[in-house]
N, CA, C and O of each residue as an XYZ file, in Angstrom:
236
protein
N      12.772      1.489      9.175
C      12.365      2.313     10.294
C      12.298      1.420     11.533
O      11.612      0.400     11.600
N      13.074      1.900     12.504
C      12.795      1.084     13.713
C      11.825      1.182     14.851
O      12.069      2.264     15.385
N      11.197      0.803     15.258
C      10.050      0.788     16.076
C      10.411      1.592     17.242
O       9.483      1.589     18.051
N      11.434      2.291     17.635
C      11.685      3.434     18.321
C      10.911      4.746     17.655
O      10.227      5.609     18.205
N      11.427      4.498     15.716
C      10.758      5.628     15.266
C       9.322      5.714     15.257
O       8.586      6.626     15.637
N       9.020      4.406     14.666
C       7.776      4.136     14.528
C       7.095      4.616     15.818
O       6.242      5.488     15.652
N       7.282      4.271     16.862
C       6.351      4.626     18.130
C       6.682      6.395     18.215
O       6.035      7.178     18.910
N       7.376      6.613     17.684
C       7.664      8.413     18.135
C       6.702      9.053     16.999
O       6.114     10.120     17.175
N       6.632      8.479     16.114
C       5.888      9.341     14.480
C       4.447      8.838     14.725
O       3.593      9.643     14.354
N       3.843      7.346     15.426
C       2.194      7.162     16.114
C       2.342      8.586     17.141
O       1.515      9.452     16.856
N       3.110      8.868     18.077
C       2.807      9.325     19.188
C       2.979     11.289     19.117
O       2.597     12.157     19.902
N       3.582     11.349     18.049
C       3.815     12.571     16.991
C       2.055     12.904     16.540
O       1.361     13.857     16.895
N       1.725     11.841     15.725
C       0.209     11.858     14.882
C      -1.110     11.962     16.420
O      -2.044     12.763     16.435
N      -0.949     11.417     17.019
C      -1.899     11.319     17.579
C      -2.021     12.886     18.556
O      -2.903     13.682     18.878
N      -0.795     12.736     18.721
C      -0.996     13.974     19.501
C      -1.078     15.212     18.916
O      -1.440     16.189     19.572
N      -0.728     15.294     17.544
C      -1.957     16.444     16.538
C      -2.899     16.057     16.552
O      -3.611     17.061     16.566
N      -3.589     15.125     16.560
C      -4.834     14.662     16.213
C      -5.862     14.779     18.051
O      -7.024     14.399     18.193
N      -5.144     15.278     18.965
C      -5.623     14.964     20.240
C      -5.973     16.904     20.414
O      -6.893     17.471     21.004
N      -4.862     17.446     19.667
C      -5.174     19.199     19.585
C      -6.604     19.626     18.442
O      -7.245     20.656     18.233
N      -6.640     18.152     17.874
C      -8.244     18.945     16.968
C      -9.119     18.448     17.792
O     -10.121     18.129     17.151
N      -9.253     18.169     19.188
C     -10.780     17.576     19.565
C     -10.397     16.025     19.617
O      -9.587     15.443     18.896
N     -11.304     15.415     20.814
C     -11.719     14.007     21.539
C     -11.574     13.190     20.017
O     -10.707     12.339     19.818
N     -12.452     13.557     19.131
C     -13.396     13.097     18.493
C     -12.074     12.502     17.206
O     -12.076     11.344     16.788
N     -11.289     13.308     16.863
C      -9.988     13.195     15.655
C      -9.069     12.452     16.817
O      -8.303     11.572     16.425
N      -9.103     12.702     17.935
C      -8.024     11.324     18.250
C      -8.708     10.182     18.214
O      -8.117      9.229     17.706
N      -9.599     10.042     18.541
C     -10.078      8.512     18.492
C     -10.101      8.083     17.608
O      -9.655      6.937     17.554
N     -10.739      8.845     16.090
C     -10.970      8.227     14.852
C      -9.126      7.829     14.393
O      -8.851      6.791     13.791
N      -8.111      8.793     14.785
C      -6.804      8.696     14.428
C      -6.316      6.869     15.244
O      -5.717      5.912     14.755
N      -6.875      7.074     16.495
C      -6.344      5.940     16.804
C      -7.293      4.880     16.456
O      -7.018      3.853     17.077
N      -8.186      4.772     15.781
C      -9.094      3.496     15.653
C      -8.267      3.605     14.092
O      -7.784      2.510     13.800
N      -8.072      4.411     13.307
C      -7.494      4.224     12.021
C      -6.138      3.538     12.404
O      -5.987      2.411     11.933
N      -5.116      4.041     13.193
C      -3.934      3.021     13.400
C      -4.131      1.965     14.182
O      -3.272      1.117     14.424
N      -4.656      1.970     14.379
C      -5.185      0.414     15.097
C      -5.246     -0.610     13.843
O      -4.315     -1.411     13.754
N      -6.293     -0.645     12.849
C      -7.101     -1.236     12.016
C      -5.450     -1.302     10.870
O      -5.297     -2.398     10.331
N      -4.422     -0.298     10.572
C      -3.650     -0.382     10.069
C      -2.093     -0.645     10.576
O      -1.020     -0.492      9.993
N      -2.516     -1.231     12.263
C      -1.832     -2.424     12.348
C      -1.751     -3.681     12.513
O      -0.816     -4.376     12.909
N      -3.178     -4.030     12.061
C      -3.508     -5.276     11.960
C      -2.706     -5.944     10.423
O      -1.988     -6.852     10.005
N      -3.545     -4.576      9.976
C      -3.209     -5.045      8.161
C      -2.174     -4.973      7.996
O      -1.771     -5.582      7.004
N      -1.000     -4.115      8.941
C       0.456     -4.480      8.760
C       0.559     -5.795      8.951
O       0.706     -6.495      7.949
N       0.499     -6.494     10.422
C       1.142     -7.327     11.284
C       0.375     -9.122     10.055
O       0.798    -10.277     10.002
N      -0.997     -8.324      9.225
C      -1.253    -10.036      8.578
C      -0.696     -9.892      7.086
O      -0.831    -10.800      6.265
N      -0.023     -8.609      6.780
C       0.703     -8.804      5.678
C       2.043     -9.311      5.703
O       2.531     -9.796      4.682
N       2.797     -9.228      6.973
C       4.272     -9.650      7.338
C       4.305    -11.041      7.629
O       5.337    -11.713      7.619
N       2.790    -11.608      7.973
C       2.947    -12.564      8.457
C       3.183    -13.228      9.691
O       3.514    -14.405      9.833
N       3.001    -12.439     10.505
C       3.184    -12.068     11.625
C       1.879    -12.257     12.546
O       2.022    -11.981     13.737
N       0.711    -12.670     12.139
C      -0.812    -12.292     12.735
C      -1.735    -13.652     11.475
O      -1.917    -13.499     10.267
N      -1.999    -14.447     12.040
C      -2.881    -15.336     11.355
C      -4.746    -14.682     11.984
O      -5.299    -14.474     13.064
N      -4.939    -14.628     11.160
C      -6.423    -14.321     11.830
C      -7.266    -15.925     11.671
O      -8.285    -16.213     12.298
N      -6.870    -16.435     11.117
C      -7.740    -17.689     11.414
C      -7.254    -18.313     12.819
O      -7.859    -19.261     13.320
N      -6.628    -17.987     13.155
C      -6.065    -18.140     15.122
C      -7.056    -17.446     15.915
O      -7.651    -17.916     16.885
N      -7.233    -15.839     15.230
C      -7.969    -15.141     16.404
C      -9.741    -15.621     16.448
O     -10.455    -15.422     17.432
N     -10.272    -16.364     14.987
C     -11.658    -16.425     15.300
C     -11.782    -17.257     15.083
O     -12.795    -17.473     14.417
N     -10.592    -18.850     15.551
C     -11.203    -19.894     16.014
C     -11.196    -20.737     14.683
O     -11.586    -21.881     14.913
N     -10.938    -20.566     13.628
C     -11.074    -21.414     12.164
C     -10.115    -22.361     12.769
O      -9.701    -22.189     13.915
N      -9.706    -23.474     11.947
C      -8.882    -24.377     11.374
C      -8.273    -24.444      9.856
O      -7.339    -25.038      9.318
N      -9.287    -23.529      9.449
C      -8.931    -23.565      7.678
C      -9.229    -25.076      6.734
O     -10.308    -25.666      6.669
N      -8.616    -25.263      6.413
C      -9.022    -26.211      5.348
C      -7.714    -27.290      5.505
O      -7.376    -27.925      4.506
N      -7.079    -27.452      6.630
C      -6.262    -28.251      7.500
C      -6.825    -29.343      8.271
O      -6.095    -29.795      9.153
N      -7.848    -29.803      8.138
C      -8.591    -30.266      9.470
C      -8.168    -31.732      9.171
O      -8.492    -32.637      9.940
């Protein structure tokens, strides 16, 4: 899937989720949010020991 689609099928979801009420888009977008993190540190793509400053067990 290419990230053309990908951004059309987020922007598809949210905007059902924006016709049930404030309240289902936000939770929709705090859920894809949180499940593109967990994409981007399963690809490898996103070290989180970068974002809060660790070194790991490299030092």
């Amino acid at each position: 899937m290419t990230a053309t689609q990908t951004g059309l099928l987020a922007g598809l979801i949210l905007g059902l989720a924006a016709t049930q009420g404030f309240t289902a888009f936000l939770v929709t977008l705090a859920v894809g949010v949180i499940g593109l993190v967990v994409g981007r540190v399963l690809d490898g793509e996103l070290d989180l020991r970068e974002l809060f400053g660790g070194k790991g067990r490299d030092r």
